[in-house]
C-alpha positions in Angstrom: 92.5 109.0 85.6 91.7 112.6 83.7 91.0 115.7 86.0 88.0 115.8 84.3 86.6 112.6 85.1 88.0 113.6 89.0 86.1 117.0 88.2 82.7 115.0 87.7 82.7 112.7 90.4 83.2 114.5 92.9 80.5 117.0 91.9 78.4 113.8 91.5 79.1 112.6 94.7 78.9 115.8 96.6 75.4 115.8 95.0 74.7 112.2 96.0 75.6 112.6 99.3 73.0 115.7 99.8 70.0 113.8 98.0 70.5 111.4 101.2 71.0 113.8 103.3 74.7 114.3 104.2 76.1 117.7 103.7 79.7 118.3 103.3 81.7 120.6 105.5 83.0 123.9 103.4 86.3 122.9 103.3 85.0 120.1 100.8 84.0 122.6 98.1 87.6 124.8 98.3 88.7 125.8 95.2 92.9 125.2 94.4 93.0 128.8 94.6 91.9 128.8 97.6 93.7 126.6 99.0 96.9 129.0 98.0 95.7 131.1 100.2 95.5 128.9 103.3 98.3 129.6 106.4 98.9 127.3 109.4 95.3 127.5 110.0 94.3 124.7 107.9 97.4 122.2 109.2 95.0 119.8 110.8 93.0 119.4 107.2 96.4 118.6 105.0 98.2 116.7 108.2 95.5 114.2 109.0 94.3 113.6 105.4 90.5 115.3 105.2 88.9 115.9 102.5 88.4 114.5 98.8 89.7 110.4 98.1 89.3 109.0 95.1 90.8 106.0 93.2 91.0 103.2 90.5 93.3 101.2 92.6 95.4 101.5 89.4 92.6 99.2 87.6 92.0 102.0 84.5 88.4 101.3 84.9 87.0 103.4 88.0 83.4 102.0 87.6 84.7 98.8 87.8 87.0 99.0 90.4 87.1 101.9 92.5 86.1 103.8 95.2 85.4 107.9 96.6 85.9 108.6 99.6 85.9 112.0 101.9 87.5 112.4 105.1 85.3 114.8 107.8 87.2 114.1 110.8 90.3 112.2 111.8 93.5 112.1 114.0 97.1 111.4 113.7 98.8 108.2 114.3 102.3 110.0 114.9 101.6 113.4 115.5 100.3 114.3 119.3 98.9 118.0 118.2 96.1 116.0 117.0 94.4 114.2 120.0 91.2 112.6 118.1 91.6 109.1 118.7 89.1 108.8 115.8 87.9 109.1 112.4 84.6 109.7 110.4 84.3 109.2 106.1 82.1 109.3 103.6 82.6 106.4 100.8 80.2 105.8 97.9 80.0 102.1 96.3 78.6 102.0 93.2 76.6 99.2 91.7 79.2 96.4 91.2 82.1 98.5 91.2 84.7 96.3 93.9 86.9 97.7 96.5 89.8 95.2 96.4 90.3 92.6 99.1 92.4 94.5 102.0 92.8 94.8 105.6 94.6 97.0 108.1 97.3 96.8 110.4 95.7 99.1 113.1 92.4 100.6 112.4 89.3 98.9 112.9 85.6 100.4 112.0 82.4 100.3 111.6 81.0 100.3 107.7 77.7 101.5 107.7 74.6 101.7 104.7 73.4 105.1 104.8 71.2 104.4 101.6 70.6 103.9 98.1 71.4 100.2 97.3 72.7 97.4 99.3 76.6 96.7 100.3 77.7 93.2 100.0 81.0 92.7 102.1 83.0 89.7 101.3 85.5 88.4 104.7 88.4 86.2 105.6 90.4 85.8 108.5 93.7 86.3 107.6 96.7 84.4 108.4 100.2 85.4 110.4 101.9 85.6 106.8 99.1 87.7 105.9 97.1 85.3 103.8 93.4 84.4 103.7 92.2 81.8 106.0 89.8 79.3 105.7 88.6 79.1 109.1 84.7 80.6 110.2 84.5 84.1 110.2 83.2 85.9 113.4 81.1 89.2 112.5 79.4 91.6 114.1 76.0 93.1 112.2 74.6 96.0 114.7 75.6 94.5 117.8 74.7 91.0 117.0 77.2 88.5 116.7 77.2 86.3 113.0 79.6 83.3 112.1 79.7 82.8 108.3 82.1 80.7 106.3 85.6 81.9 105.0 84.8 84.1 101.4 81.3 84.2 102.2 79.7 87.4 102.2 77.3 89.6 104.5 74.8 91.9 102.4 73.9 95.2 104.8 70.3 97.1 103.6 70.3 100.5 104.3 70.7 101.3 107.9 72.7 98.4 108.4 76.1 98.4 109.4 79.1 95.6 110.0 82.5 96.0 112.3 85.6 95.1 110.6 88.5 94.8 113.4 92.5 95.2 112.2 93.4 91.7 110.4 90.3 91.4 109.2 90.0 91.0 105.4 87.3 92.6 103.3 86.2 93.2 100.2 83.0 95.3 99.1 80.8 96.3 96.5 77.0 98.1 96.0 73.8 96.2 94.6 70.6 97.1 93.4 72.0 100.8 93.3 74.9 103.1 94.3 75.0 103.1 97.8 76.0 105.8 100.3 78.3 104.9 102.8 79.8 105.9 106.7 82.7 105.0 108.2 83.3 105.2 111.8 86.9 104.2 113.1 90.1 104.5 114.9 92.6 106.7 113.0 93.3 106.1 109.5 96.6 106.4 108.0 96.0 105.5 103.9 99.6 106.2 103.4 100.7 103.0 105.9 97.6 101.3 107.4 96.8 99.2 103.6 97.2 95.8 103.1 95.9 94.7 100.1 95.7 90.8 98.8 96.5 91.6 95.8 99.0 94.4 94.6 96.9 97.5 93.7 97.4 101.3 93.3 96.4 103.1 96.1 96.4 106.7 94.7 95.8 107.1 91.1 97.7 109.0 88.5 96.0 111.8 87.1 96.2 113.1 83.3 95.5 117.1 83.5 93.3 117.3 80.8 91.5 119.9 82.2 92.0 122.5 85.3 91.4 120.9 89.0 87.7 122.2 90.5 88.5 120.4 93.7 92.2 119.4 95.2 92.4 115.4 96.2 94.3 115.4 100.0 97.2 114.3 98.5 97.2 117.2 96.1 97.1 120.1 99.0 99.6 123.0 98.4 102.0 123.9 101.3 100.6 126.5 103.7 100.8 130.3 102.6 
């Protein structure tokens, strides 16, 4: 992907995110300079993997397949410092753009519509040699318990929200409109936790084309 397009997205969806009412925390809107500056202080923001996500899934075509992400709050599977046995994103869906079909080993959440359009979530069981199963599919829609067919899908309005346990595989998208998304789960790990169906690119490659506004987490300079 170009910086520039990185550039633009993220000042789109920083802007998105406020027209629904979500502000960002400041740390969000850190230039790379400023990050050069940062000591010891800001540890917990590079070690546990806040701030800016973005990817292709090594697709080439982000609005076709892709996803942004931004990490307010999470702990540390390995590191005891960090005591938060939980984690909070923002994720934007746009209209028909797909998150691949993945699950995780450990973390389970809750994936919830904030607004704009609708999310359509796509399940399967999957099986011990990690395939997809074609057994029913138990979900849980705010509290109430669903069954729905292997590779069917659940559409959640705004306001709605689904739990996807560890093992469970999903695949999303937006309809009728980008659509502004919460994520409440255990810790996240997006360097280990990731099993995709398919083989995909988790992080993308980025052509500097122009000079960074914003620094991706995986971009963050060692401490001053």
């Amino acid at each position: 992907m170009k910086r520039s397009e990185i550039n633009t997205l993220i000042d789109d969806a920083a802007q998105f995110a406020a027209s629904r009412g979500l502000l960002l925390p400041p740390f969000a809107f850190w230039s790379p300079d400023e990050w050069q500056s940062k000591g010891r202080e800001a540890d917990e923001i590079r070690d546990c993997m806040l701030g800016w996500d973005l990817t292709d899934f090594g697709s080439g075509d982000f609005a076709k397949t892709g996803l942004i992400m931004f990490t307010v709050r999470n702990g540390h599977l390995r590191d005891e410092r960090y005591r938060k046995p939980y984690c909070e994103k923002m994720l934007i869906s746009g209209e028909n753009q797909i998150t691949p079909m993945h699950f995780h080993w450990s973390k389970s959440e809750d994936i919830i519509n904030r607004g704009g359009g609708d999310l359509v979530v796509q399940v399967y069981n999957s099986t011990p040699e990690e395939g997809l199963d074609d057994r029913d599919v138990a979900v849980s829609v705010d509290g109430v318990l669903h069954t729905v067919k292997a590779g069917d899908t659940v559409t959640l309005c705004p306001g709605e929200s689904i739990f996807l346990p560890s093992g469970l595989y999903h695949k999303f998208w937006g309809e009728k409109g980008r659509t502004l998304l919460g994520e409440v789960s255990t810790v996240n790990d997006d360097t280990t936790d990731n099993r995709f169906y398919e083989k995909v690119g988790r992080f993308p490659e980025v052509a500097e084309d122009e000079k960074p506004r914003y620094l991706l987490f995986s971009e963050y300079p060692d401490a001053a």
